[in-house]
N, C-alpha and C positions, 0 to 999 in steps of 0.2 A: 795523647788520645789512644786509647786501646782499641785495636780491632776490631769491628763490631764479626761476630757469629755468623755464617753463610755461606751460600759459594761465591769460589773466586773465579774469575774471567780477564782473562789476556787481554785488553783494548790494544796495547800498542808495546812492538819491541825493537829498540835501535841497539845496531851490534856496535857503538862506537860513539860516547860520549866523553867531553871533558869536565872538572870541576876546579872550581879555580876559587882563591880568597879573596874576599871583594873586603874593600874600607869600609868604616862605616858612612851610612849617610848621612852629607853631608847638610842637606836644604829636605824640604818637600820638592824639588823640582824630579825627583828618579833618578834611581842608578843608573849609569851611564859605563858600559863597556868597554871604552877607553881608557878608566880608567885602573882596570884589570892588568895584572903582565899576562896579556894573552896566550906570548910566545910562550910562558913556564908556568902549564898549568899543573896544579896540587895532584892531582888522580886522573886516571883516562879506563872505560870500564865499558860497560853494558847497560843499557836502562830497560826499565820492562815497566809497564803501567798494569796495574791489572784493578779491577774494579770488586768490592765488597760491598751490596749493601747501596746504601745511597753513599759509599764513602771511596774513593780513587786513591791507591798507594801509588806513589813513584819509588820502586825498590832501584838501585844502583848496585849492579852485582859486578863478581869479577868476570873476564873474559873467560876464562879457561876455569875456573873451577866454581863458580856460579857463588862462592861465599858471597854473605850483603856486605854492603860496605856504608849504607845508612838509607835511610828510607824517609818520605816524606809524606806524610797522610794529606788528603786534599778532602774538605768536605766544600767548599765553591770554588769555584772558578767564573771568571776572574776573581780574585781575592789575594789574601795578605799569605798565603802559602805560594802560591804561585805568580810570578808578577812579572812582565815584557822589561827589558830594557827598555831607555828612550832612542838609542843610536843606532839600534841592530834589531834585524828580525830572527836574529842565530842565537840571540843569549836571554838566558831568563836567570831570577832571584830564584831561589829555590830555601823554604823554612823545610829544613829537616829536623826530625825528633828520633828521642830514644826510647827504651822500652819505661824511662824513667820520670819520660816527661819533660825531659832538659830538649832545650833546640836552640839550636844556631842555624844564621844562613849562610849561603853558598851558591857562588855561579858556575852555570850548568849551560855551556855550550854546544851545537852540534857542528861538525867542517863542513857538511849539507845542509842546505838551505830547504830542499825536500825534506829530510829529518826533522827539522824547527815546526815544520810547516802541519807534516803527520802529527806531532807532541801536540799541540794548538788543537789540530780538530777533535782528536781523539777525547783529549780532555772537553771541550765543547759538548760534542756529543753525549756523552757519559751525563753531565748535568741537566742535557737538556732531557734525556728518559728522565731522571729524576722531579724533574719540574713537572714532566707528564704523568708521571705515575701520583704522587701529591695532588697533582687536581682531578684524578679520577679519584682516589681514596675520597675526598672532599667531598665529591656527587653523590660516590653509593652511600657516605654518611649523613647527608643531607636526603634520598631519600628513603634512608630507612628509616627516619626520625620523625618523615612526615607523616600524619594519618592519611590514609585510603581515604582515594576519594568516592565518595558517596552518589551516586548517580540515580538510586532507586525514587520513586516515589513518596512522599509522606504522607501520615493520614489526612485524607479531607483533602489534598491536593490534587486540582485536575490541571488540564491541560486546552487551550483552544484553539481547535486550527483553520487560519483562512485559505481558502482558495480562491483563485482570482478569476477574470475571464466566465464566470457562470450568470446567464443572465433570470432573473428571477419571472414563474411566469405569473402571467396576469392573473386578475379574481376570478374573472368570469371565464375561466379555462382558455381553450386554444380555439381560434376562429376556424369555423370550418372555411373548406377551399370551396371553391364553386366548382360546378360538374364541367367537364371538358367540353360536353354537348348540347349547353345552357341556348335559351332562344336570345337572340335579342329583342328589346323593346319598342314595342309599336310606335310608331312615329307619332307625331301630335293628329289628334283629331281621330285617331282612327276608334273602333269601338273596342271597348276591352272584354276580352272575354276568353274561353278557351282559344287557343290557335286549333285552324283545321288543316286536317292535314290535307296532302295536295291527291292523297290516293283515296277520298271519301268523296263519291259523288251521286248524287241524286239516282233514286232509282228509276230504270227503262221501261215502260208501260209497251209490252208488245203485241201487238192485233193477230192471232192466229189465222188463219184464210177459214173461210165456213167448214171448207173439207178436214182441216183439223179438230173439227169442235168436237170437243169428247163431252158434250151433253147427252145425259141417255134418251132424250125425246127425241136426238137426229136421227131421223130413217138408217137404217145399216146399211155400209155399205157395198156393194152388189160383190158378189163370190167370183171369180174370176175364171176364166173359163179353160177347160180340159185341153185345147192348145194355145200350148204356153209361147208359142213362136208366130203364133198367127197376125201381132202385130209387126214383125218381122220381114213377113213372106208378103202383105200386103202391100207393103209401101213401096212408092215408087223407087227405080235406081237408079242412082247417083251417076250420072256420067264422070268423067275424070278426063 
């Protein structure tokens, strides 16, 4: 598989891997690390993961002068490039390729169980952006395929709206209220007719004395005399 076109990015680098010549398999039951010479492995090197693209290399370079020493293109994980022992969490199956196409495999150990542990996620993660980027492509191409949605009105299309809680009024308009200063109703028997009030009462026929009579046939009466104290000076005096 040729490299796909883009930038590359470092996910993960261990200063201290081995690779070792595994049997062939033997069942479907998985390779098995035991059955490796552990102790005399083939090459011991450098690993670098670096990410292209939706596509993860595992390059294997040398210690000190960084030459490659084979490389293994990963397009999934888990998958048939990359595959776990059954016996060990330290050694994996590794499919490497050349620039020609040809590939063999090969076990890829780390002495750190930490190392094993970083390889795993690193690669994990890396597919999982890929999974996430795939279902957004998927959305914006779904919806930009779909037409707009239409919200306006159409000709001759109306619309009716209820409201609740409104109570409808009567035919014959709104009752009037009665006055606050209303009478009430005469009791049985009584006669009907205006009420009188209680400040209307019969007029007072009053007798003037004769000496008030302002008739002009009454004699005039007598001019009063030039001492004004003389009824005064007359009258007897009051003892005390």
């Amino acid at each position: 598989m040729a490299e796909d076109s883009g930038y590359e990015s470092v996910i993960c680098v261990k200063p201290e891997v081995h690779v070792y010549r595994i049997p062939p398999r033997a069942s479907n039951r998985g390779y098995r690390a035991a059955d490796w010479k552990l102790d005399e492995p083939q090459w011991t090197g450098r690993m670098k993961i670096i990410s292209k693209g939706k596509v993860a290399f595992i390059k294997l370079q040398d210690k000190n002068s960084g030459e490659l020493f084979a490389q293994a293109p990963v397009d999934q994980y888990p998958g048939c490039a990359v595959e776990a022992v059954t016996d060990s969490s330290r050694y994996f199956v590794v499919r490497i390729q050349d620039d020609n196409g040809r590939h063999a495999f090969i076990g890829v150990g780390f002495a750190d169980r930490g190392d094993s542990f970083d390889f795993n996620v690193a690669l994990q993660d890396h597919f999982k952006w890929v999974k996430q980027e795939s279902e957004f492509a998927k959305q914006e191409a779904t919806q930009s395929s779909a037409p707009p949605l239409d919200l306006g009105f159409k000709e001759g299309q109306t619309i009716k709206i209820s409201i609740g809680n409104i109570k409808k009024k009567e035919a014959g308009g709104a009752k009037s209220r009665p006055s606050a200063g209303g009478l009430l109703p005469p009791p049985p028997g009584a006669k009907t007719g205006s009420p009188q009030s209680p400040f209307d009462t019969q007029p007072t026929t009053m007798t003037l004395p004769s000496t008030l009579d302002l008739d002009s046939s009454a004699p005039a009466a007598p001019q009063p005399t030039a001492d004004i104290w003389g009824d005064f000076t007359s009258a007897p005096a009051v003892s005390r």
